[in-house]
N, C-alpha and C positions, 0 to 999 in steps of 0.2 A: 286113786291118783298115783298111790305109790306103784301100784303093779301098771299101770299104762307107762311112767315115767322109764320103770324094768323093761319095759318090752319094748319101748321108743331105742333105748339102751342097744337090744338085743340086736335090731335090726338094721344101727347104722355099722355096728359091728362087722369087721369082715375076717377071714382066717388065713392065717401065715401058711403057703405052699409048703412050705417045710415043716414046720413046727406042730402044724392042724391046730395051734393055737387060736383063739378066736380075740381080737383086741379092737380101738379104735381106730380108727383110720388117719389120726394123727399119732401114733404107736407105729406102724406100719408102712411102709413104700411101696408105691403100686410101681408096677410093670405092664409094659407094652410093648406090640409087637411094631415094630418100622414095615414100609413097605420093601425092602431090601430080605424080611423075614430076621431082621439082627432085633434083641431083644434090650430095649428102651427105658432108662428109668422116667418115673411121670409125677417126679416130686410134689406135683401139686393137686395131682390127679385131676387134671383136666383133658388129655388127652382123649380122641374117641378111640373106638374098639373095645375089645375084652380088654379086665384089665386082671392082670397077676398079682397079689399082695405075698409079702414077704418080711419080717417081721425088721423091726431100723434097728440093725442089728451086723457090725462087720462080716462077722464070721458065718453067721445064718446067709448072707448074700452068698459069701465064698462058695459053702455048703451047696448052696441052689444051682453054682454055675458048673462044683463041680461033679453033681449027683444028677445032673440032666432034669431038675425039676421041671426047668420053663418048657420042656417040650411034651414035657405030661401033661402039667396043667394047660397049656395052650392049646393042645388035642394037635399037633403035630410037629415038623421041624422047628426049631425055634434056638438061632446061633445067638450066646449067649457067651457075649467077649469076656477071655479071662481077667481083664482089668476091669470088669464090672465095678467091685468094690469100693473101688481108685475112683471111679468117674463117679458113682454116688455118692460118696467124700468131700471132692471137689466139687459139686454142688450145693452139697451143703453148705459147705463152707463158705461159696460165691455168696449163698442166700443171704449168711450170718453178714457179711463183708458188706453186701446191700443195704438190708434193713439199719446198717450201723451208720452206713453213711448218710442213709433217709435222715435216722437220728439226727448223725450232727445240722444236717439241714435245718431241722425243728430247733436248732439250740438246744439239743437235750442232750449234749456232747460238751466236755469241759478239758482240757489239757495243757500240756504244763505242770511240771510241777508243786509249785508254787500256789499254783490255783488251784489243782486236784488236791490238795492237802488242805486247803482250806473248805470244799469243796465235804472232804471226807466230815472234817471238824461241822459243818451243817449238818449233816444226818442225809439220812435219804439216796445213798446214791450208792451203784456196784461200779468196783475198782474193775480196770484194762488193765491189764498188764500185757509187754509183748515180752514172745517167750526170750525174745535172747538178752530181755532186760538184766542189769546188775543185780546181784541179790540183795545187795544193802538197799538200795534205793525202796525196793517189792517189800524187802520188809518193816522200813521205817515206815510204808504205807499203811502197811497189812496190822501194824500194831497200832496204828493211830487210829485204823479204822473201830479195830478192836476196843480201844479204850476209849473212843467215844461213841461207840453201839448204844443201842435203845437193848438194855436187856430180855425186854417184854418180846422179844423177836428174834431169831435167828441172825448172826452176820454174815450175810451175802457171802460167798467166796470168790476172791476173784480169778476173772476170767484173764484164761493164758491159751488164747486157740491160734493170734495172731504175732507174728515176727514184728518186730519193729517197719518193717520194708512196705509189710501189708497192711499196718495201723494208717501208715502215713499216707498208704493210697487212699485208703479208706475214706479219712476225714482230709485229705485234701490239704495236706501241712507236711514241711520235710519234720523228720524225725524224731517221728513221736513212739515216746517208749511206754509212758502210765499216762492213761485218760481215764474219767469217770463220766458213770452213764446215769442221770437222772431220773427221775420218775414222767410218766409218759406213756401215752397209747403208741408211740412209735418206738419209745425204747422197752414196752414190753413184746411188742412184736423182734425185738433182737433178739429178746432175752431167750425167747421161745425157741429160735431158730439157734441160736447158742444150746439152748438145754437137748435139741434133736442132733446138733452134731457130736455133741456128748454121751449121747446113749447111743448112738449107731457105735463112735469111738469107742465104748467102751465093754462093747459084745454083748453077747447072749445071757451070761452069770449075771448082768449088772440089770441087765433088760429085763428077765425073769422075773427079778426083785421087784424094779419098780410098781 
């Protein structure tokens, strides 16, 4: 059982154009080619055609756009815009923005301050932050959350991907600076889309590690 679960493993497996890395296909970003010949990120890998994998990883994309990978492994021309990076960033990030809003839909979204500090004092939940929040406020949070942690576990860290501007689209409310995100099959689907735009963000050194 254990060598069939290995080899189940082995083969959804696929390998970074660049790297010759071999990882999961949620580690990874495929590529595709447009009918224009211009080369497509397929963040969900649903797209048809061949598809290019490339490790979620800034620099590694840079890397591919600017060492002509896509037209190796594509087996011929393959125009691959230098703002690739940019545009699979910004999808990421749409994803994250998404899934957060699903969240607040489900009520698994809390804000205010007032409430998110109470919110923290229950247990169970990852701090928002937007990045251009006050630093007092982030860390009146950040130590509440701390001093009432379940020590048996790890404290969440929280998440600072969104400005103020973009929280408030997000959930649908003018200006919101700290939310908290509940437990939840919709608020782990954020969390996830959160942890992929953190490791594309945070390169190849960080990506290697994990």
């Amino acid at each position: 059982m254990v060598e069939e679960a290995r080899q189940k493993r082995r083969n959804q497996e696929r390998q970074c154009a660049v790297t010759c890395q071999c990882a999961a296909p949620d580690d990874l970003l495929r590529f595709v080619l447009g009918p224009d010949g211009v080369v497509v990120p397929d963040l969900k890998a649903r797209l048809p055609g061949r598809g290019v994998w490339v490790s979620c990883a800034r620099d590694i994309v840079r890397k591919a756009v600017s060492s002509g990978v896509f037209s190796r492994a594509f087996k011929g021309a393959a125009r691959a815009p230098d703002d690739l990076a940019e545009q699979v960033d910004h999808l990421l990030e749409r994803a994250a923005s998404q899934r957060l809003s699903l969240a607040n839909k489900a009520g698994l979204v809390i804000c205010g301050f007032d409430k998110v500090s109470q919110a923290v004092r229950n247990g169970g939940v990852t701090l928002l932050h937007a990045e251009d929040a006050a630093p007092d406020g982030c860390g009146k949070l950040d130590r509440l959350q701390f001093a009432t942690a379940d020590r048996t576990s790890p404290v969440p860290a929280a998440i600072r991907l969104f400005n103020a501007e973009q929280l408030s689209l997000a959930l649908g409310r003018p200006n919101v600076v700290h939310a908290a995100v509940k437990q939840g099959g919709l608020s782990l689907k954020f969390l996830d889309s959160v942890a992929r735009l953190e490791k594309f963000r945070a390169g190849s050194a960080i990506h290697a590690a994990a």
